[in-house]
FIKE-259485 format. One record per residue: residue in one letter; z, y, x of N, C-alpha, C, O, CB in turn. Coordinates in steps of 0.02 Angstrom, whole numbers, plus 50000, padded with zeros to 5 digits. Glycine has a CB too. Layout:
aZYXZYXZYXZYXZYX ...
% end
This chain:
x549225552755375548595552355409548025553655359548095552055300548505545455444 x547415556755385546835557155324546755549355331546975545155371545995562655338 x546235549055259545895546455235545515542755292545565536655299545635550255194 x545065547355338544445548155385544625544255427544175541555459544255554855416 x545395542155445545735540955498545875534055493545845529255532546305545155506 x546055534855426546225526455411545765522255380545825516855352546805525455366 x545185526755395544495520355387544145518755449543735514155456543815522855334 x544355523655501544125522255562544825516755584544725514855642543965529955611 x545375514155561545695510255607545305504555565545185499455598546585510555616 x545075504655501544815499355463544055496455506543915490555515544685502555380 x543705501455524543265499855554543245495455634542825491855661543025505355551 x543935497755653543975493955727544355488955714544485484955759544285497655789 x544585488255652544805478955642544235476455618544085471955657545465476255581 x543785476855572543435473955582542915471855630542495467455624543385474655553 x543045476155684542575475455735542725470655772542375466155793542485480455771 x543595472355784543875467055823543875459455799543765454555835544525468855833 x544035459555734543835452755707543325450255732543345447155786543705452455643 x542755451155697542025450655706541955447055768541705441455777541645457455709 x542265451755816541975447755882542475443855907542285440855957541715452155942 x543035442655893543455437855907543955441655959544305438255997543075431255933 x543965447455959544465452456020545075451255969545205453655915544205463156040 x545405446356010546125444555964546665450155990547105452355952546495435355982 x546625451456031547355457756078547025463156049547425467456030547445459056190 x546415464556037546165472556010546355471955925546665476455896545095474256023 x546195467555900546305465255837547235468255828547495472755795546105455455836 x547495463355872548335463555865548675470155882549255470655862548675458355916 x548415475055914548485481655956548485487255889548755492755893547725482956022 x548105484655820548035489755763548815489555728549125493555693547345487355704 x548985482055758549605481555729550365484755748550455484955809549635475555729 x550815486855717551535486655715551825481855764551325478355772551765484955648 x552315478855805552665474555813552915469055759553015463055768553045477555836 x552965472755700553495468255656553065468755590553255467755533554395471655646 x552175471155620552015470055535552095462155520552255457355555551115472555511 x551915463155455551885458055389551185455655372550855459955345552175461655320 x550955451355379550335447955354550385440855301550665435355308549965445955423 x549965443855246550225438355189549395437955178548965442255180550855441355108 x549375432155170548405426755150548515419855102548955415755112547935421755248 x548245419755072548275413555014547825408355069547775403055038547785415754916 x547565407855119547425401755163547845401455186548095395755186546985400955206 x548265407655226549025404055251549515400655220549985397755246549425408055273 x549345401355142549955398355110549605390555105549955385655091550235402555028 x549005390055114548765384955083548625378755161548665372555159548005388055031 x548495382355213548615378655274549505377755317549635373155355548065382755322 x549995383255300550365381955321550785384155271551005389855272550385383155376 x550925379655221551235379155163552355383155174552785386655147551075368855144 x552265380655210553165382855268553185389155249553745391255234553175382855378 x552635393655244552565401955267552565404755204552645410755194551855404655312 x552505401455170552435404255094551745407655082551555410055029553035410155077 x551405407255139550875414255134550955417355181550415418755208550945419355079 x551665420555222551655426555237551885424755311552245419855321552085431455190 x551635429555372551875429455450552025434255465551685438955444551475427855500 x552615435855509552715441655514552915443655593553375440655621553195443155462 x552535449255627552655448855693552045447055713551645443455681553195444455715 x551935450455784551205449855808551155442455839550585440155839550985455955868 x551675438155865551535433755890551035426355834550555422555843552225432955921 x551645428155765551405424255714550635426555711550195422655728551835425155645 x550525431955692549655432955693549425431255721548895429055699549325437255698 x549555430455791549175429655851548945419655850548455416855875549795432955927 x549455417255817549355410055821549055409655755549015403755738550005405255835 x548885412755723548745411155638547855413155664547485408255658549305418355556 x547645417155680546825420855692546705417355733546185414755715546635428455714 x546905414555801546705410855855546645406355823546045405355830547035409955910 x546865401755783546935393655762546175395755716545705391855727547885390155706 x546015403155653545515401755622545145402755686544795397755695545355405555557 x545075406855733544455407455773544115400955794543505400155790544605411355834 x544535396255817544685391355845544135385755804543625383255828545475390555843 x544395384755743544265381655691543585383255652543245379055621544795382355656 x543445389655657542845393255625542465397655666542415403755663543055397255570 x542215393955701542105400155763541295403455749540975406655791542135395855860 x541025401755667540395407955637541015413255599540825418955586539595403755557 x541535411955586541815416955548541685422855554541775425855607542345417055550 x541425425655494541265432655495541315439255432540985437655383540635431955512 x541515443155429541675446955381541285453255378541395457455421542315447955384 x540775454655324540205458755311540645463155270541005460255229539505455355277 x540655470855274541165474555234540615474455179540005473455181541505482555265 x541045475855130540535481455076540745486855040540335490855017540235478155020 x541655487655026541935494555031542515496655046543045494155028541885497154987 x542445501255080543095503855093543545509555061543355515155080543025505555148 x543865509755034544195516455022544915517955039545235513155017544145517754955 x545255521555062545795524055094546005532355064545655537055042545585523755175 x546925531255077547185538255049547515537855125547265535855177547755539154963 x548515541755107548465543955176548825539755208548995541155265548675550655191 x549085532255175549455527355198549215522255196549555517655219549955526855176 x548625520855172548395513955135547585513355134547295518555116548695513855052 x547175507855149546515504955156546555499555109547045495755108546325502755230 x546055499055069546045494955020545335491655035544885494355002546165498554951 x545145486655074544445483855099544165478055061544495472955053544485481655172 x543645478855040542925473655024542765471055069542705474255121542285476255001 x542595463255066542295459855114541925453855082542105451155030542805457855165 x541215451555130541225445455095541465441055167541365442355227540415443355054 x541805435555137541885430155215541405425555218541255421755172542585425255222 x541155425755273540615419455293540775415055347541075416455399539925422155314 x540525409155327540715404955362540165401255349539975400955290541325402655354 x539775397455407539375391455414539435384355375539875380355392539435390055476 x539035383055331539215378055275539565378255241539745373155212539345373555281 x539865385155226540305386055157540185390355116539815395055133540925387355164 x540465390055047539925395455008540365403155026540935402755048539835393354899 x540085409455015540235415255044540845418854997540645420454941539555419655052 x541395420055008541915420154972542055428554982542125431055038542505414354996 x542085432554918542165436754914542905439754934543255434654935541925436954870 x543225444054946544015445354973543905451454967543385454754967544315442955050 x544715453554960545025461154958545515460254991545785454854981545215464754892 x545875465255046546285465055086546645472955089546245477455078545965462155146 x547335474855102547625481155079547975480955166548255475955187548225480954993 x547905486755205547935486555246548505492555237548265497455207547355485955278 x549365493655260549645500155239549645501055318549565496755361550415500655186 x549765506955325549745511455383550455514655396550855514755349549205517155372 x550585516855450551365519055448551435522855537551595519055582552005510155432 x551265531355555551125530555632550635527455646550675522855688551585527655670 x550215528655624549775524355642549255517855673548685517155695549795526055643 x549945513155657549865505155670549975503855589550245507355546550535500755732 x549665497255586549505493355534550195489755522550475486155563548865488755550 x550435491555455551305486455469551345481855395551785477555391552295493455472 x550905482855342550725475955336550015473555299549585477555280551285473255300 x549975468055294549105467255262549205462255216549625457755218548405464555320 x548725463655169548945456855110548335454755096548005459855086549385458655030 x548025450455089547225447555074547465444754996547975441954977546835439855143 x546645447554953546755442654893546025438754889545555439854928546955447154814 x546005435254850545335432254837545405426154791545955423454793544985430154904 x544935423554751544955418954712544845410354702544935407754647544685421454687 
% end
């Protein structure tokens, strides 16, 4: 896939995030992607980090929506080749300080099959 292509699926997850469209959000995905986050490891310690399968996502983003419901993610860069999105973000959240993140989004057919968040 270009480049062009896989910053426009980058752009409609974050859109979908943003506004809390959890099925539009989950729809970028694979069936059997892989999602690995150092809050998942740190709220549901069991997981190591990592969920795999849309259903696990689906209970992992609902519970933050749920829980954080200013959550919001302001990009600031994107760059992409012909398999892979490598995204800037800052995360915001209401009374917390604004936590910078990088997230690697690989592509495959064009569903999302797995994502890995880093941050400090």
């Amino acid at each position: 896939m270009s480049p062009e292509t896989l910053q426009s699926i980058a752009f409609r997850w974050f859109e979908a995030f943003n506004t809390k469209q959890l099925e539009k959000l989950l729809a970028l995905y694979d069936d059997e992607a892989q999602h690995f986050s150092p809050k998942l490891k740190i709220r549901q310690p069991e997981t190591n980090g990592l969920v795999v399968g849309k259903e696990a996502m689906r209970n992992w983003w609902q519970d933050a929506f749920d829980r954080l419901p200013s959550l919001h993610y302001k990009v600031t860069s994107l760059t992409a080749n012909t398999d892979r999105i490598f995204m800037e973000y800052i995360r915001q959240v209401d009374g917390e300080e604004d936590m910078l993140v990088a997230e690697v989004l690989e592509v495959r057919d064009g569903k999302i099959i797995a994502s890995r968040v880093y941050h400090g």
